[in-house]
C-alpha positions as CSV (number, residue, x, y, z in Angstrom):
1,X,13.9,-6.2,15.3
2,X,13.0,-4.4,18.5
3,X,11.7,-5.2,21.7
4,X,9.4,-3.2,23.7
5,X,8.3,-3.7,26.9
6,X,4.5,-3.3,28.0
7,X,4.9,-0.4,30.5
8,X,7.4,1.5,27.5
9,X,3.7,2.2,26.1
10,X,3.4,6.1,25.0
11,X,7.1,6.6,26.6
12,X,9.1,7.1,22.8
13,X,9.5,6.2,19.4
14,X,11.8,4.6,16.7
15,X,13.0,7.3,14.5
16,X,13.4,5.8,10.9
17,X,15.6,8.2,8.6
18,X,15.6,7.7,4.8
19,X,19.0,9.7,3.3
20,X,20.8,10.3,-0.2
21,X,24.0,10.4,1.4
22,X,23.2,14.4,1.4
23,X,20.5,15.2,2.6
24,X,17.6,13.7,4.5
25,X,14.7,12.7,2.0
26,X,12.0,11.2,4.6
27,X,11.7,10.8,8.1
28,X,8.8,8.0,9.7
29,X,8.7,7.9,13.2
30,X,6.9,4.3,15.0
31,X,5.3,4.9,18.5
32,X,6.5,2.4,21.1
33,X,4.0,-0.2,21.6
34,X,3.7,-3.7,22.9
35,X,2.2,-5.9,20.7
36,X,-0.9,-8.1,20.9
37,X,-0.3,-11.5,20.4
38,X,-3.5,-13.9,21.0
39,X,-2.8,-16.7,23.1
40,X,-6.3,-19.1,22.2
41,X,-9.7,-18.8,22.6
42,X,-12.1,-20.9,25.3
43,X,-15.6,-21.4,26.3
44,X,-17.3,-20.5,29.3
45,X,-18.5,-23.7,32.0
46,X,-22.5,-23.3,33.4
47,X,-21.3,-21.2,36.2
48,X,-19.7,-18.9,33.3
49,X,-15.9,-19.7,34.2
50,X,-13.1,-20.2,32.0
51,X,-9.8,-22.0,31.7
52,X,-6.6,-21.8,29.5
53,X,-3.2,-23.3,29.8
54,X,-0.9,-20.6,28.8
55,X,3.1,-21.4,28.4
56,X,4.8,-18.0,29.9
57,X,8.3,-19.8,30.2
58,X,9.7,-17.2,28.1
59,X,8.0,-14.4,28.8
60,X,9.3,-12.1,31.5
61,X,6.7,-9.7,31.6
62,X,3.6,-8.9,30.1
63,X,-0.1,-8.3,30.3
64,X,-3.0,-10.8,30.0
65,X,-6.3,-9.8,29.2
66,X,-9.3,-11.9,28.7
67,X,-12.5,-10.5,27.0
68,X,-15.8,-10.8,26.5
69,X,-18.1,-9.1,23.8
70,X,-21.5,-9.4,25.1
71,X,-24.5,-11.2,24.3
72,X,-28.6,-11.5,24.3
73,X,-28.1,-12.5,27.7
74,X,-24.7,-11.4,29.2
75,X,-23.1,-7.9,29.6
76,X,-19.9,-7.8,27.9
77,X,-16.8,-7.9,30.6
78,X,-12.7,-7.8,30.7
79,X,-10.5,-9.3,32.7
80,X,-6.6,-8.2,32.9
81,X,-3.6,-9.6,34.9
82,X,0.0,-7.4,34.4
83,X,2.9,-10.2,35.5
84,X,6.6,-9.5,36.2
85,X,8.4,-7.1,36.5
């Protein structure tokens, strides 16, 4: 297991190296990328705000986005917060 940090986006890869013990056989590189781990869903109030309690003890940086699709009667919008670091 690995860690990547958010802003290590695009900078690298892991190199994975499949070998007989002569001679290389297959090589699959993995781009560096954060991943995308949903913290909960919520509902919009009247006024179209939104609230969720989100437990970042752990977490020493990151990036928060909130999103929107869209609907008959709303555009769709997105909302992001980079913390740390």
């Amino acid at each position: 297991m690995a860690r990547v940090a958010p802003e290590s986006l695009g900078s690298g890869y892991f190199s994975i190296i499949f070998s007989d013990g002569q001679a290389e056989l297959t090589r699959q590189l993995v781009p560096l990328a954060a991943a995308v781990v949903p913290l909960g869903t919520t509902i919009t109030d009247g006024g179209g705000r939104l609230e969720l309690e989100i437990d970042l003890v752990a977490v020493q940086s990151g990036v928060i986005r909130a999103e929107f699709a869209g609907s008959d009667l709303a555009w769709p919008v997105r909302a992001e917060m980079t913390f740390g670091r």
